[in-house]
ZANURO-610617 format. One record per residue (C-alpha): residue in three letters; z, x, y; residue number from 0. Coordinates in steps of 0.05 Angstrom, whole numbers, plus 5000, padded with zeros to 4 digits. Layout:
BEGIN
residuo Z X Y num
ALA Z X Y NUM .
...
//
This chain:
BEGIN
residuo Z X Y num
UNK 7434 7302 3047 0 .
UNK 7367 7293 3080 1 .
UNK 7359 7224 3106 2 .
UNK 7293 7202 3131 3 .
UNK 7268 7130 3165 4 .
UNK 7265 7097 3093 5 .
UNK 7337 7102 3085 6 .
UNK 7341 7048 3143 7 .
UNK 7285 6994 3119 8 .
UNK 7335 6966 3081 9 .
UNK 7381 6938 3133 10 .
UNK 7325 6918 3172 11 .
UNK 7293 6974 3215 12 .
UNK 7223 6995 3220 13 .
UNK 7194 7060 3196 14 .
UNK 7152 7098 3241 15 .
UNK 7084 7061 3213 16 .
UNK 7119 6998 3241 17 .
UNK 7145 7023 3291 18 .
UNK 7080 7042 3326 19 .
UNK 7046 6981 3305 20 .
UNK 7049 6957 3371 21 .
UNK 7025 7012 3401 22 .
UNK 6962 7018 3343 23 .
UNK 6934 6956 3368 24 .
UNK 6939 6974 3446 25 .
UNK 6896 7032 3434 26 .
UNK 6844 6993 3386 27 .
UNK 6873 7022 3326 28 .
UNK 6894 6997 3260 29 .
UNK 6958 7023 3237 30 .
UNK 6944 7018 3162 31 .
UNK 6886 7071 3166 32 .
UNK 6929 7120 3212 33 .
UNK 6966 7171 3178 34 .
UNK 6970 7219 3231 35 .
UNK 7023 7174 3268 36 .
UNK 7056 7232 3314 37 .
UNK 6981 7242 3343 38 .
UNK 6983 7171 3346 39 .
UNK 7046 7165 3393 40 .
UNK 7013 7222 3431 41 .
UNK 6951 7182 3448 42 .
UNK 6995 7119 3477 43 .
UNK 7030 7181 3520 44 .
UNK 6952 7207 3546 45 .
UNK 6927 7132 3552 46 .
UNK 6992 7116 3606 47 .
UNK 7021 7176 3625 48 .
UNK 7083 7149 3626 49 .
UNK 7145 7157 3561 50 .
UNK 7174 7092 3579 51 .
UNK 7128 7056 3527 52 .
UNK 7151 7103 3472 53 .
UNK 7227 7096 3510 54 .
UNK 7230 7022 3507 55 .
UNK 7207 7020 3430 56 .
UNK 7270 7063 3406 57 .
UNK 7313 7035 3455 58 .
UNK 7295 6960 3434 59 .
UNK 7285 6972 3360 60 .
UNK 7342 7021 3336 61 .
UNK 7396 6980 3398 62 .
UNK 7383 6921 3347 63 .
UNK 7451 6902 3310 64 .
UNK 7441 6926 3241 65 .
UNK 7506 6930 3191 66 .
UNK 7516 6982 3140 67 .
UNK 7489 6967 3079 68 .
UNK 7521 6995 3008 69 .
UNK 7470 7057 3008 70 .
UNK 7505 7087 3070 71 .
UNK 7570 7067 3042 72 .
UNK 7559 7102 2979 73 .
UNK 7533 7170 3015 74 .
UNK 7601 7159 3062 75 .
UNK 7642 7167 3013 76 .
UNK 7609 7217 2974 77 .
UNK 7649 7286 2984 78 .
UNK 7582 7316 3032 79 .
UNK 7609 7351 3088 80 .
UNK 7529 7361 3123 81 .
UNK 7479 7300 3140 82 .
UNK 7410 7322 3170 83 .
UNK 7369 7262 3189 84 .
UNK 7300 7251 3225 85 .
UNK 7326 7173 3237 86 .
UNK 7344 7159 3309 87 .
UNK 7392 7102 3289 88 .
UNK 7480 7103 3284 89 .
UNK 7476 7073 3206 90 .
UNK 7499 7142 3176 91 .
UNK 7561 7152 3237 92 .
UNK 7576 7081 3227 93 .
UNK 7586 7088 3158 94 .
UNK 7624 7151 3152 95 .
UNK 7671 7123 3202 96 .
UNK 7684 7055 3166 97 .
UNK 7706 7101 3116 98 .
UNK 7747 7134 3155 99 .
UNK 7720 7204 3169 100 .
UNK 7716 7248 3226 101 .
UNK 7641 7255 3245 102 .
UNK 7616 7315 3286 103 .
UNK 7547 7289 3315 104 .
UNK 7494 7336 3337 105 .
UNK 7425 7318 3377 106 .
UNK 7428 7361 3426 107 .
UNK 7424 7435 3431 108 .
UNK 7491 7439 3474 109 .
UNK 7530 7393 3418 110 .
UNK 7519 7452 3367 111 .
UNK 7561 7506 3406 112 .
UNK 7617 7449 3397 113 .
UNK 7665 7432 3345 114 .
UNK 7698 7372 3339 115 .
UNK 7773 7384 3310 116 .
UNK 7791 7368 3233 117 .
UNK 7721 7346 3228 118 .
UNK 7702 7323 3154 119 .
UNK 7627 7298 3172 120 .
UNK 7567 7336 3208 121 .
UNK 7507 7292 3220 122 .
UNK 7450 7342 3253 123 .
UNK 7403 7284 3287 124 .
UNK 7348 7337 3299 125 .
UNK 7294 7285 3336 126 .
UNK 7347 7249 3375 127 .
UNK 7390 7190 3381 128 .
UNK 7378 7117 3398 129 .
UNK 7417 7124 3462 130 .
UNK 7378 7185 3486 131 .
UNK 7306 7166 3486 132 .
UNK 7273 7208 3528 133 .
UNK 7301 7265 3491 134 .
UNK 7281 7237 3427 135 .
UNK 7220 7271 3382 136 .
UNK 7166 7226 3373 137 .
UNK 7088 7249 3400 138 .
UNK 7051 7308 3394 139 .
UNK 7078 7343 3459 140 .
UNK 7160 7341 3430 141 .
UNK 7129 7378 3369 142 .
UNK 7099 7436 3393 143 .
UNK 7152 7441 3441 144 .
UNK 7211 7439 3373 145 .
UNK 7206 7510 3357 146 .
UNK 7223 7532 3426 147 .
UNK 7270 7482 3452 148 .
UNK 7308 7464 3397 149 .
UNK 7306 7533 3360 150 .
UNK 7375 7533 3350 151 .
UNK 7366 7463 3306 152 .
UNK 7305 7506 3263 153 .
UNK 7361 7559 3252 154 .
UNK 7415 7515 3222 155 .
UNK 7375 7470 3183 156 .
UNK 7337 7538 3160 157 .
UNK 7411 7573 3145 158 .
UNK 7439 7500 3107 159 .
UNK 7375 7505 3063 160 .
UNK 7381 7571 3033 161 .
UNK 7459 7561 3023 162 .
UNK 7467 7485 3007 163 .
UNK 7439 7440 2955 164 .
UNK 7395 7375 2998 165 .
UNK 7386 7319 2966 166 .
UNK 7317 7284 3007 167 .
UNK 7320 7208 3008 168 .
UNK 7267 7169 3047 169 .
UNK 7239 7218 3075 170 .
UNK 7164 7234 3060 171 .
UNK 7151 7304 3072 172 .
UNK 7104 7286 3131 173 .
UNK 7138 7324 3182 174 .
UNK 7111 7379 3220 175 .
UNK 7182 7408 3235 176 .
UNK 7206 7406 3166 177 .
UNK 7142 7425 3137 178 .
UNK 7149 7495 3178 179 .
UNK 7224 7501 3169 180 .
UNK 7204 7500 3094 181 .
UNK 7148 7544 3092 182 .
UNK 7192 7587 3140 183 .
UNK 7250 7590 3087 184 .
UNK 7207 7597 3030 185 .
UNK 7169 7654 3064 186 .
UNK 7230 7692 3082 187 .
UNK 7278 7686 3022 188 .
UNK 7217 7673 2977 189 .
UNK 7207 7623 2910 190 .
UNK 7253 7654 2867 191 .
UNK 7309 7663 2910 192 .
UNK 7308 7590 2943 193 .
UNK 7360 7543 2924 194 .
UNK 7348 7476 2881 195 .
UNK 7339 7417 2928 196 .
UNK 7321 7352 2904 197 .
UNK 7286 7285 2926 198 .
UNK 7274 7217 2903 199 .
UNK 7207 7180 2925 200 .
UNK 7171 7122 2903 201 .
UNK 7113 7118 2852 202 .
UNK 7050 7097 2875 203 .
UNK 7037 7024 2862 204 .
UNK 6975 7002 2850 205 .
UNK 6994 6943 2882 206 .
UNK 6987 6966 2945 207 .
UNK 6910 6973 2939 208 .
UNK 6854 6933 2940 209 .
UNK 6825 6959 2880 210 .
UNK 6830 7006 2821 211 .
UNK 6792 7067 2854 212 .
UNK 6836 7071 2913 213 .
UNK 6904 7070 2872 214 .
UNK 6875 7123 2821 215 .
UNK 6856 7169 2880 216 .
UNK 6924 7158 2909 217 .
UNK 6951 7172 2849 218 .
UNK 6903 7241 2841 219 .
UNK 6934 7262 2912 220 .
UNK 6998 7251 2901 221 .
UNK 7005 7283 2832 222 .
UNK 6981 7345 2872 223 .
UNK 7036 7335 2930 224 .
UNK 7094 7327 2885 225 .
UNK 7072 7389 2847 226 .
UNK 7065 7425 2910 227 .
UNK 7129 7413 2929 228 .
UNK 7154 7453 2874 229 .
UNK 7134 7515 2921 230 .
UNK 7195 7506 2967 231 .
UNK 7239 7489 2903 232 .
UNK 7240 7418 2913 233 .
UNK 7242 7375 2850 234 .
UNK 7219 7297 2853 235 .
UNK 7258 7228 2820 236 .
UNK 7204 7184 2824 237 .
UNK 7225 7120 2820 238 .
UNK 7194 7043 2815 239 .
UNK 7222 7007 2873 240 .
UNK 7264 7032 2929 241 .
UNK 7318 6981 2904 242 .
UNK 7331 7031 2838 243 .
UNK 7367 7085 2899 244 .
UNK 7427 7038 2905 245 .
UNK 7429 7054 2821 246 .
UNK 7424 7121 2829 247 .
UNK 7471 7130 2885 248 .
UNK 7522 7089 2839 249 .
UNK 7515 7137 2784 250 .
UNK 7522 7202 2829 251 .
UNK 7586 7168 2861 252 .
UNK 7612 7155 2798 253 .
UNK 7601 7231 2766 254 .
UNK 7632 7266 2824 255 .
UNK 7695 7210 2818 256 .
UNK 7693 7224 2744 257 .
UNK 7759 7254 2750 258 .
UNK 7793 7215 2807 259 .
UNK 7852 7170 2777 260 .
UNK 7876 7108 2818 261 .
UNK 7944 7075 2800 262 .
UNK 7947 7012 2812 263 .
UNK 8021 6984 2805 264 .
UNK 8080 6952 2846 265 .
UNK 8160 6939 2812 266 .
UNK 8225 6902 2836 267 .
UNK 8234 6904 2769 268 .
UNK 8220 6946 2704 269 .
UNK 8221 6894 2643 270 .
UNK 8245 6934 2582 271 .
UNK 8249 7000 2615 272 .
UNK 8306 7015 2659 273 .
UNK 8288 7033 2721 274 .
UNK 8303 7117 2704 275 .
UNK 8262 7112 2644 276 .
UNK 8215 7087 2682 277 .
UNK 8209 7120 2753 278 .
UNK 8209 7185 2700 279 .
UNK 8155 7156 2663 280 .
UNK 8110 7146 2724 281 .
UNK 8135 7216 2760 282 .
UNK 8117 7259 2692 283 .
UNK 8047 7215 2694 284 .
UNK 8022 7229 2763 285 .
UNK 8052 7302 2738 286 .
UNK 8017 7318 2677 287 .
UNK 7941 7290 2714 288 .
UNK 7946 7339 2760 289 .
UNK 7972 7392 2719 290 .
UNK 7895 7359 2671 291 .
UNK 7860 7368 2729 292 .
UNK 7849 7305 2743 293 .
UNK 7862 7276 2822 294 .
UNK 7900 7228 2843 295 .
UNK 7884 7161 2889 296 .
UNK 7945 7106 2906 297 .
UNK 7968 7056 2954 298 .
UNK 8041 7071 2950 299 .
UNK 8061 7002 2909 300 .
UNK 8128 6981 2915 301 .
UNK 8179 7013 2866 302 .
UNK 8109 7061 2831 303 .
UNK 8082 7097 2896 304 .
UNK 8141 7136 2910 305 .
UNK 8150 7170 2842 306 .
UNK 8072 7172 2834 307 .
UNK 8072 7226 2901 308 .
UNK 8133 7259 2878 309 .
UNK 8112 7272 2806 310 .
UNK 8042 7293 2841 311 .
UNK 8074 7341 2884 312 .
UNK 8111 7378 2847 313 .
UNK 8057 7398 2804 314 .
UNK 8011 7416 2861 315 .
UNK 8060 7448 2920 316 .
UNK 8119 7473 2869 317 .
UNK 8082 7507 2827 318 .
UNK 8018 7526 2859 319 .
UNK 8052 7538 2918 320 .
UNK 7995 7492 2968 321 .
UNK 7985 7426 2985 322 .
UNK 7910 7405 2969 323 .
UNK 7897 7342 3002 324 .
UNK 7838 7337 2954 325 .
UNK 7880 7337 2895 326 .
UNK 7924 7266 2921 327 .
UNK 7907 7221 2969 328 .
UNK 7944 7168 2998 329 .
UNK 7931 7095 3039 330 .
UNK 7991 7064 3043 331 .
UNK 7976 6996 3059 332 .
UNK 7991 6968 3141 333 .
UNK 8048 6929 3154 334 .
UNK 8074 6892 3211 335 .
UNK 8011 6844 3205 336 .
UNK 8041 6772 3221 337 .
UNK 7978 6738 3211 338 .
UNK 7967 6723 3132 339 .
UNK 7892 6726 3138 340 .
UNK 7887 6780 3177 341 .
UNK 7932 6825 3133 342 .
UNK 7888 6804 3068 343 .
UNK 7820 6816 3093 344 .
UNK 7848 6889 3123 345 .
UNK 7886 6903 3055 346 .
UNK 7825 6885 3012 347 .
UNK 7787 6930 3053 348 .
UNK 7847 6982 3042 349 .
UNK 7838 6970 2959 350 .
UNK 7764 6967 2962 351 .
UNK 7761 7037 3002 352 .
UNK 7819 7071 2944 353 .
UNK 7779 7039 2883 354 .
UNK 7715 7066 2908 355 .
UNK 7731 7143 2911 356 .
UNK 7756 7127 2835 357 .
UNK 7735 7128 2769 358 .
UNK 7791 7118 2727 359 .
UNK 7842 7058 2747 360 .
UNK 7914 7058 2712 361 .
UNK 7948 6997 2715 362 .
UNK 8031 6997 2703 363 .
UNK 8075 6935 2715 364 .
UNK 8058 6888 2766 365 .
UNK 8115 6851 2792 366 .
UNK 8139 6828 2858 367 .
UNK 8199 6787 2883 368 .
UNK 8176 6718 2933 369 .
UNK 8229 6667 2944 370 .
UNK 8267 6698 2905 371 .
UNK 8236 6704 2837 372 .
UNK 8196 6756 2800 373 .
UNK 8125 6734 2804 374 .
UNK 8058 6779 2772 375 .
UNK 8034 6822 2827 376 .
UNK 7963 6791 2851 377 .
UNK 7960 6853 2893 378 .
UNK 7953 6889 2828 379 .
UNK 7901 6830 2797 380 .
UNK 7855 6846 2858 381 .
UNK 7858 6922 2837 382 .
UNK 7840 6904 2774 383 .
UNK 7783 6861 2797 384 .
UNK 7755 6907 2854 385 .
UNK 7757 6965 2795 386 .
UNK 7716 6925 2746 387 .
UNK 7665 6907 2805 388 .
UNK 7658 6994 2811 389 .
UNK 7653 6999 2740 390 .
UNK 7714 7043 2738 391 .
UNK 7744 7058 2669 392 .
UNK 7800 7006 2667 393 .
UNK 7865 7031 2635 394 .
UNK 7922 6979 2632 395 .
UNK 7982 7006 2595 396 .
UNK 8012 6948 2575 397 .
UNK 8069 6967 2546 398 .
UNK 8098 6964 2623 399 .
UNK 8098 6891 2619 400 .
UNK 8071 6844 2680 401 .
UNK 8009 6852 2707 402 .
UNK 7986 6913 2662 403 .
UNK 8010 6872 2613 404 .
UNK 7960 6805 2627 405 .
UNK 7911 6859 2637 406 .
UNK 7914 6894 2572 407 .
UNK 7908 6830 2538 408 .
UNK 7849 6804 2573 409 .
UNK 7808 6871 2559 410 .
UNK 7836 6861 2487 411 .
UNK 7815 6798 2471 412 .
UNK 7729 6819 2483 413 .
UNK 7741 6903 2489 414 .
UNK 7658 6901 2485 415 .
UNK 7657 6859 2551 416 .
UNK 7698 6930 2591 417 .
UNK 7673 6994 2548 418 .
UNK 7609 7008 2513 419 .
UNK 7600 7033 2442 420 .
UNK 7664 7003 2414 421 .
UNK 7690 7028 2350 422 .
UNK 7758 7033 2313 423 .
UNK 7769 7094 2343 424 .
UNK 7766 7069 2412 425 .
UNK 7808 7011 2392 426 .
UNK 7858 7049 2361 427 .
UNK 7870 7081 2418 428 .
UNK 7869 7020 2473 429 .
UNK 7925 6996 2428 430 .
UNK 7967 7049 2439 431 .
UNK 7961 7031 2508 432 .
UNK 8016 6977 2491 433 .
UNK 8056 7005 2441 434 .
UNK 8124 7024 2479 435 .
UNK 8130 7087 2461 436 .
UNK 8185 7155 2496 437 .
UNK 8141 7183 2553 438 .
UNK 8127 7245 2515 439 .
UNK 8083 7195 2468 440 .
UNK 8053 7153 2522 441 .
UNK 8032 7200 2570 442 .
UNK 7992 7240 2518 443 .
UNK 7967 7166 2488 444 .
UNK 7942 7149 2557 445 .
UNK 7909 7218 2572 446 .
UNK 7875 7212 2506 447 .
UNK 7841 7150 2521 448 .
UNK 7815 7168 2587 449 .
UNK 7789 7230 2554 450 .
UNK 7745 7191 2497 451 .
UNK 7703 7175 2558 452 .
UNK 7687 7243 2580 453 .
UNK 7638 7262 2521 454 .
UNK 7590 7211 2538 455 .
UNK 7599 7170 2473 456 .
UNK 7638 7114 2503 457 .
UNK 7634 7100 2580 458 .
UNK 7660 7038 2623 459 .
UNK 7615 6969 2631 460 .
//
């Protein structure tokens, strides 16, 4: 990914029109005619010969405390291993480390000859960081000075774009440096053997001028910049409003999770199964998804997590011989937490993380023992409500009893208010959900469902 200022309005920072607006009306200027803004910054520089102006506006703006919002959380999770960004702010580290990854940051020539270990995350901040200002590319001077002081940032983003796919969100192409990395790459490599990249950008509105001329010669210009891009392979998602990314981002998440499976379930007891049948059950499962390709997410429930791993892992280390941490991943959930609220806020956060790198949730049993007595799981119920929240393709095979059971019944009472398209063949099938049935029938009933959902005809509300 490519992440440029407009990635960051929505929490609440500037761009770089507002962030010089301050310095636009020191010099006489008015910020809404200036487009050249890096010549812009340049002239504060010549007017006081002195950086701490341009200093104290990164360090005040981007030290501001901005949270995360569910943009960067969606590109977090996404399974991207390289982040380039012109932003100067910590919104894309913060995020990848709420979700638990190991960030390499690099803004700095000396931070690319090192390697953080079992890094999952690079973020390349090739015009600085917040917390480095005077090192930080902003006026005239830093950019004719890139290309021989930070050559070594020209190579790699040079070497990611002819091997990598980028995906370009709020950035506007105005960039010197990226402007001659492009033409650089195209130049070299040529049109035809450039990889695909992508970008999404906003439509011009013709509400953001004062009359009909202006917006129809904005529009003229713009037609001809989006076609231009074409030359360095670079097709454009226009979109409305900057609000319809979040959408997008949603559906991307949810393509690449396509074929991630969370099982949500917890037993101390099995209800008409006994507890072989069913610790069989669930191992053959968790077995037979891998062997579909499909990968699997849990949170080790009580009495289901155990046989969920084992069934798992003998289809991916005993027969292919490797452990592929891709193919099952675990978060068992913190214990040892005396305080009650404590523990629930951390273990929603636990669910909500799981859920999120899913698109398929399978819910079996749901029962736990307080006081006492077996009770339905609520554990399982906030699984269940999380999932729907994702707009994960809910699977409760009822037939298990409990929880799963409640479940099933609720999505069968309105099936139009959980799955689009509904017809008998889809019903058919979400019956067989709850017909108790030997494991060589259920497993293939359950598989079948889920796979209705991969032709497009039906797909989850």
């Amino acid at each position: 990914m490519f992440i440029g200022a407009g990635f960051s309005k929505s929490v609440g920072y500037v761009d770089w029109k507002n962030l010089l607006k301050d310095v636009a009306d020191d010099l006489g200027l008015d910020i809404d005619k200036e487009y050249d803004l890096v010549s812009l910054a340049q002239y504060c520089y010549n007017k006081n010969r002195n950086r701490s102006i341009i200093n104290d506006l990164i360090l005040d703006e981007f030290n501001k405390e901005k949270g995360i919002d569910e943009n960067h959380r969606i590109i977090a999770r996404l399974p991207i291993f390289t982040y380039w960004t012109t932003n100067y702010d910590s919104l894309i580290e913060d995020a990848l480390e709420e979700a638990q990854r190991i960030v390499d940051i690099k803004y700095n020539n000396k931070q690319l000859s090192l390697t953080k270990q079992h890094r999952d995350a690079v973020i390349y901040k090739m015009h600085g960081d917040k917390n480095n200002p005077d090192e930080a590319i902003l006026i005239k001077d830093d950019y004719e000075k890139y290309y021989r002081e930070h050559a070594q940032f020209i190579t790699a983003l040079s070497g990611d774009l002819i091997s990598k796919t980028f995906l370009f969100i709020g950035f506007s192409f105005s960039d010197p440096n990226i402007d001659y990395i492009l033409s650089r790459v195209r130049i070299d490599y040529g049109e035809q053997n450039n990889r695909q990249h992508y970008a999404i950008m906003r439509k011009v509105n013709e509400k953001d001028y004062d009359n009909r001329a202006e917006y129809e010669y904005a529009q003229r210009k713009y037609d001809f910049f989006i076609e231009d891009l074409k030359r360095y392979n670079i097709r454009v998602l226009l979109i409305d409003e900057y609000e319809e990314i979040t959408d997008i981002l949603n559906e991307i998440d949810k393509r690449l999770n396509h074929n991630n499976v969370f099982i949500s379930g917890s037993a101390q007891e099995y209800g008409e199964y006994t507890e072989k049948e069913a610790l069989e059950f669930i191992e053959s499962l968790s077995k037979e998804l891998i062997l579909q390709d499909f990968n699997i997410i849990s949170g080790f429930g009580l009495g289901v997590g155990s046989s969920v791993i084992i069934g798992a892992l003998q289809e991916i280390y005993m027969k292919r011989k490797s452990i592929n941490e891709d193919r099952l991943l675990l978060r068992p959930f913190p214990q040892g937490i005396e305080d009650n609220n404590s523990r629930q806020i951390l273990w929603k956060k636990y669910r909500e993380d799981m859920i999120s790198r899913s698109g398929v949730s399978i819910f079996l049993f749901g029962n736990k023992l307080v006081d006492g007595e077996i009770v339905l799981a609520n554990g399982v119920e906030s699984e269940f409500e999380i999932a729907l929240e994702r707009h994960c393709l809910i699977v409760p095979v009822g037939c298990t009893g409990y929880m799963a059971k409640e479940i099933w019944k609720k999505v069968d009472s309105n099936m139009s208010d959980f799955y689009t398209n509904v017809d008998d063949v889809l019903i058919e099938a979400f019956k067989k959900l709850n017909s108790k049935s030997s494991k060589s029938e259920l497993i293939p009933d359950i598989l079948s469902f889920i796979k209705l959902f991969e032709n497009g005809k039906y797909s989850p509300r």
